[in-house]
C-alpha positions, 0 to 999 in steps of 0.5 A: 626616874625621868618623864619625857612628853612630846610634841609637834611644830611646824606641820605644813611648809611655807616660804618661811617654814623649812623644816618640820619640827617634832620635839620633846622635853624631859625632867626629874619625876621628882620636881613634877609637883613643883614644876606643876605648882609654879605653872599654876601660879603662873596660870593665875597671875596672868588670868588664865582660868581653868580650862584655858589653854596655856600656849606658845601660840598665839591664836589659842590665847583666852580673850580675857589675858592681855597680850602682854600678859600671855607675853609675860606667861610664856617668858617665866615658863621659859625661865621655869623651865631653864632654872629647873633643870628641864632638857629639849630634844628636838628632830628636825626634817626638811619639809623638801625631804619630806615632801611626798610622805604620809603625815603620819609617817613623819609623826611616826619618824620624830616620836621615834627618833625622839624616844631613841635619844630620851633612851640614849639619855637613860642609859647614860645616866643609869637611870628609867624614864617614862613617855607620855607622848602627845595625842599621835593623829592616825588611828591605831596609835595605842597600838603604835605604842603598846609596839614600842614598849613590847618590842622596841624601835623599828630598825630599817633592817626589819630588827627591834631595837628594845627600849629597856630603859624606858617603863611606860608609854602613854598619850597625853594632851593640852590641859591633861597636865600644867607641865604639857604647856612647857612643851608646847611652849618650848617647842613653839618657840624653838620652832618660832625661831628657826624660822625667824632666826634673822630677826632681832627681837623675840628669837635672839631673846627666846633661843638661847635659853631655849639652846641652853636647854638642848641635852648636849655634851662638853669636851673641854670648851667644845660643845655638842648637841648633834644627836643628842639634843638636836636630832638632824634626819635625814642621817646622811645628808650627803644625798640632799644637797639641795636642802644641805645649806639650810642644814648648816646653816641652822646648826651654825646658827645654833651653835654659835648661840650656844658657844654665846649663852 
């Protein structure tokens, strides 16, 4: 049995933020204790007190954590979850594609998306998983996911497509778990580092530990993470060719640190 939870990132577009980021991580349900013991050692050894909010963003650090403690917080969440096994998805849309569509849409895209690959992931392994899917910010979003249990994924054909391998749905939050921070974290640094991929400093050390993460196959030394580990949307980029360059260009960059790490 596999949990996933998921997440969001770089809602709103920028000279910097190109691309709207919605994400997911999964692990073994059988290392939820541990995973939530270590969080919480991590929480106290760097003074977060119940209730804080241990996140990849800066803005929500608590004002007794030193920066460099919420530094070093974030660095052994990163290496906890690299060690334990822990697998990223992550969908990636231009926010110049997107431009125009309803936000909810766009949250609804990603969960989708996400969950088709946590599904792909299940039926690989022969194995069930459960969703817990962060707080979704539009109303009905209980029913959005009863939907997707009871009848599976909206296919553009009208068609459902069942999620058989997926047991339960349900929405979570910050703090309604330790193990919602490794998302949160995650993600953050993911998104983080696509946008500043050409810096020298906390993206080249952050992302390749982050890229090892990403659920990706091996075909002798070649490696592939397109559709799996990283969900690139629209499908058929061949209609966005002004946004096509900002496409690859990220891959490459992706790949090349994960042919490195």
């Amino acid at each position: 049995m596999y949990i996933l939870l998921t997440d969001e990132t770089n809602k709103q577009p920028s000279k910097k933020v190109k691309f709207f980021i919605y994400g997911g991580i999964f692990f073994k349900a059988a290392i939820l204790p541990e995973l939530n013991e270590k969080i919480l050692n991590i929480r106290k050894q760097y003074c977060y007190a119940p209730g804080d909010k241990l996140k990849f963003d800066f803005k929500s650090k608590p004002s007794q954590v030193s920066s460099e403690n919420s530094k070093k917080a974030k660095r052994e969440i990163l290496e906890l979850c690299l060690t334990s096994g822990v697998k990223f998805i992550a969908y990636v849309m231009h926010h110049g594609i997107a431009k125009g569509k309803a936000y909810d849409d766009l949250i609804k895209f990603g969960v989708n998306s996400v969950v088709a690959a946590f599904d792909r992931f299940l039926r690989e392994s022969q194995d069930f998983g459960m969703c817990a899917i962060d707080a979704l910010p539009f109303e009905k979003g209980f029913r959005y996911i009863s939907e997707l249990f009871q009848h599976g994924l909206q296919l553009q054909s009208d068609r459902r497509f069942p999620l058989n391998r997926v047991v339960h749905f349900s929405q979570t939050c910050i703090n309604a778990g330790h193990v919602n921070s490794l998302v949160d974290i995650i993600l953050g640094a993911f998104g983080f580092c696509v946008n500043e991929r050409e810096k020298t400093t906390t993206p080249k050390e952050m992302l390749p530990k982050i890229i090892q993460m990403m659920w990706h196959s091996r075909e002798g030394s070649k490696i592939n993470f397109r559709d799996k580990g990283l969900l690139i949307r629209p499908m058929d980029l061949d209609k966005y060719k002004t946004f096509k360059k900002d496409y690859d260009d990220l891959v490459f960059h992706l790949e090349r640190l994960l042919q490195t790490s």
